[in-house]
N, C-alpha and C positions, 0 to 999 in steps of 0.2 A: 334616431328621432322617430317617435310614433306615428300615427296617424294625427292625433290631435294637436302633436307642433310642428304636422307638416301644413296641417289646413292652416293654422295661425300663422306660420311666417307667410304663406300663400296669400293674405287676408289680408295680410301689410305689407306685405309688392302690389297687390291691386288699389287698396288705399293710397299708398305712397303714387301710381298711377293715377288714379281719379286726380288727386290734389294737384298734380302736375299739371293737368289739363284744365282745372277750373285756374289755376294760377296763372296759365295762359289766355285766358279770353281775354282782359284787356289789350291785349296787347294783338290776339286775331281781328279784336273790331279795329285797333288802330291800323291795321296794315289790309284791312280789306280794301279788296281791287287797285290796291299798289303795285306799281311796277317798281320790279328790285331787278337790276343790272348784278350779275355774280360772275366775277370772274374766276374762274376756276386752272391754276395753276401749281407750278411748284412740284415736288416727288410726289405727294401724296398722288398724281395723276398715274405713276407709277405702278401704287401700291393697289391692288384688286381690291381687299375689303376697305381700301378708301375709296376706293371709286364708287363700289355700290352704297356706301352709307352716302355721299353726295348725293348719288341718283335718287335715293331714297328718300331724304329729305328735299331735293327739287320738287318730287312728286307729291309729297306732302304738301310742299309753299303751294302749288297749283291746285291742290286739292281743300283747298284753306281759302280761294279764292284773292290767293294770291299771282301776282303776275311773273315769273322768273325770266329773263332772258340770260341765259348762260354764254359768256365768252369765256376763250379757251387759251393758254399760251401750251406750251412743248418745248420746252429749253433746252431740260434734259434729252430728249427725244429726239430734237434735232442735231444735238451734239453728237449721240451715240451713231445716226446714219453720216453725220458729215465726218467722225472720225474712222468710220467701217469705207467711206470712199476716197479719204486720205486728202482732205480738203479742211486747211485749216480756221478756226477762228478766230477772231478779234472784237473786244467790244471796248465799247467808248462810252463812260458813263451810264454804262447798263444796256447801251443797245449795241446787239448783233451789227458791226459791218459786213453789209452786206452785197457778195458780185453777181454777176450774172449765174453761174454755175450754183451760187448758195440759192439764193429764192429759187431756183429750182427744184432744190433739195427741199427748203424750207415750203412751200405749198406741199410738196407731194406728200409729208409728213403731217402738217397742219388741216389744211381741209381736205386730204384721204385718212390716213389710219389712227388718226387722233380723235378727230369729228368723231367718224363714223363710231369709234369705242364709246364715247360720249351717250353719244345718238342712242348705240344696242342697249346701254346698261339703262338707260334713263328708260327704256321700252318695255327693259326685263322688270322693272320696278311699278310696272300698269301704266306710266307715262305714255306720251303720245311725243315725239319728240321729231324736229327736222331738222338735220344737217345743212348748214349753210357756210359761204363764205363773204367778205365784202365784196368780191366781185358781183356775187348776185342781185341782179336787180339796182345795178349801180350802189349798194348798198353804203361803201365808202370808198369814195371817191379820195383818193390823195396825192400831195405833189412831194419832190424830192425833197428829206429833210436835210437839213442842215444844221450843223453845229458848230460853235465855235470854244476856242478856247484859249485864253492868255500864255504868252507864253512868258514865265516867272521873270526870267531875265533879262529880258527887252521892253516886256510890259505892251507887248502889240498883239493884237487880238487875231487870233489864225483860223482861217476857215477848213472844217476839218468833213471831209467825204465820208459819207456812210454807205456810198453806193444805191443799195435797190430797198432804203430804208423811207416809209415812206409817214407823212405828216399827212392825216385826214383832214380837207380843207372842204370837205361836205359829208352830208350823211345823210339820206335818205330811206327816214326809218317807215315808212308806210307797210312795207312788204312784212315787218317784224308787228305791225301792230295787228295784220291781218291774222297772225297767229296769237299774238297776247288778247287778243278781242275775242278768241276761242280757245277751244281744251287744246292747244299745239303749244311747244314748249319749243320756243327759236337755239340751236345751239350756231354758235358763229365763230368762223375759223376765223384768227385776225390777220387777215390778207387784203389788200385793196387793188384797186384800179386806177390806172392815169388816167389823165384825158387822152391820151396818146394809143391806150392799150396797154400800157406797162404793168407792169406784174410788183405791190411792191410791197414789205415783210414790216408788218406794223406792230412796234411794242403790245405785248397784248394790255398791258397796264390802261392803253394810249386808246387804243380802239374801244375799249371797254366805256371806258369813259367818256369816249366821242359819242356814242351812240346813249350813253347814261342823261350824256344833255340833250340830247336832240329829242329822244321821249321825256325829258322834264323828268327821271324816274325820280322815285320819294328815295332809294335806297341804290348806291352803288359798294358791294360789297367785295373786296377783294383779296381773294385768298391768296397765301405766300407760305414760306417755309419758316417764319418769322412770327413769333406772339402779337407783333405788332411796334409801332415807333419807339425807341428805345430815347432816354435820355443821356445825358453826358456821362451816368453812372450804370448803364447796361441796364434802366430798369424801365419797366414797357409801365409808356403814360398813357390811362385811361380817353384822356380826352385834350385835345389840341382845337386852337381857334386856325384859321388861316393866318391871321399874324404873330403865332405861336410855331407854326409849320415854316415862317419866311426867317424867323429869328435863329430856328435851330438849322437851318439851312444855310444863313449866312455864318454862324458857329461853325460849321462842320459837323455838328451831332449827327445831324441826316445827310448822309453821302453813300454813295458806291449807287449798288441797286435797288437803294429806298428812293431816292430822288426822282426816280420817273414814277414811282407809283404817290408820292407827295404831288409830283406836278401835277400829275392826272388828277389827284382830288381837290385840286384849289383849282384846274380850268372846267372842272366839271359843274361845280358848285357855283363859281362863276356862270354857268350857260344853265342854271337853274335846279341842280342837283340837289332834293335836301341837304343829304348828308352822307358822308363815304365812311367808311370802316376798313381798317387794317387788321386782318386780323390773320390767325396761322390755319391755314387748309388741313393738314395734319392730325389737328383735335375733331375726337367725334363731336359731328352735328354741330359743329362750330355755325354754319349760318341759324338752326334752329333757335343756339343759343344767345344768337346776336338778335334774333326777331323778336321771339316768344318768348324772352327770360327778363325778370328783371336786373341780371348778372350784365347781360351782355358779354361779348368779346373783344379782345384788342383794343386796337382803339379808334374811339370814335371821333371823325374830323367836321366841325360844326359849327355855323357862325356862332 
């Protein structure tokens, strides 16, 4: 290639740039000064050049005069130290049971060396960013969850222990907004507080969500390992109403570890959340493309 078809392909990468960016202004005026709740999960948390393309586009949403607050899970992360200390797991409808010896494990992992990775790369990226967890500043307050489940042959409904699993029955988001009201970027480990002092290990689906309503955000986005809610035919639906989310629910379409992140976006939505998106953390710039594009990602759940 010479000089003159190196300038020309040059000339329509920067073109095909410009266009990109006027193609998004609608869509930066519609989300200016929006708070978006992003949950950030899945392997991709794993993967380093996923981590920094997240960070990267955080600092953009912020730099867009958008508001991110980033919640965080560690599934995988908490697996590999609770199997390196020979303490096994159990989950029940997608959530960790959890004992006293695990929430041990699970904080020390969650709001030490997961945050704090969060926190560096969002900083390496010009961000301003602060590690936080629910315990701070009462942030979310929670009581012991409980679950139940029928049992097929008797038909009686069994109450089933989760241990130090805990159900946010407050959220006191001021200390997050003292940061989304400035250049600080809240990142939040999903841990909470009893009223007692108890220490207890919250879906990160669930926390995300809790605090999605309690700032009214316009956008709760939550990343998975998953393109997003699949139909009865393996094929990811663009867009679900809430009683489109209750129908494939009672189907069994939506089961295992979708069901807590569908719950989270029908109670979220409920306590005033526009709108939540399922989409896969995985794909680059996957929030970018969910904001700025008129593509979108996953899918979106929406009255």
């Amino acid at each position: 290639m010479d000089f003159m078809e190196k300038s020309t392909a040059m000339k329509r990468d920067w073109l095909a740039t410009a266009r990109t960016l006027s193609e998004a202004l609608p869509y930066l005026q519609r989300y200016d000064g929006a708070t978006v709740v992003v949950k950030f999960g899945g392997h991709a948390m794993s993967d380093d050049a996923a981590m920094e393309r997240f960070a990267r586009d955080i600092v953009l949403m912020k730099q867009c005069n958008v508001h991110p607050v980033v919640v965080h899970g560690g599934g995988p992360q908490i697996n590999q130290m609770l199997e390196r200390l020979s303490i096994k797991s159990e989950f029940i409808d997608g959530k960790r049971v959890t004992d006293k010896a695990t929430v041990e494990v699970v904080e020390m992992v969650l709001a030490g060396r997961i945050n704090k990775q969060i926190v560096q790369a969002i900083n390496d990226q010009g961000g301003r960013a602060v590690g936080l967890s629910g315990k701070d500043a009462n942030l979310i307050v929670c009581e012991k969850a409980t679950k139940t489940r029928k049992d097929p042959e008797s038909n009686i409904e069994k109450v089933l222990d989760l241990g130090f699993v805990g159900e946010p029955v407050e959220v006191n988001p001021e200390v997050l907004k003292v940061f989304t009201d400035s250049d600080f970027i809240p990142v939040v480990a999903p841990i909470g507080t009893g009223r007692n002092g108890e220490t207890f290990n919250i879906n990160g689906d669930t926390a995300a969500g809790a605090l999605a309503g309690a700032m009214k955000a316009d956008r709760l986005l939550l990343l998975t390992d998953v393109a997003g809610v699949k139909d009865a035919e393996g094929d990811v639906v663009t867009r679900l109403t809430p009683d489109d989310v209750r129908r494939l629910t009672d189907q069994g379409v939506i089961a295992g570890g979708m069901i807590p992140k569908t719950e989270t976006a029908l109670h979220a939505m409920e306590r005033g959340v526009g709108a939540v998106v399922i989409l896969d953390g995985r794909a680059p710039h996957a929030c970018l493309l969910e904001l700025f594009t008129e593509h979108g990602a996953g899918t979106l759940i929406k009255a």
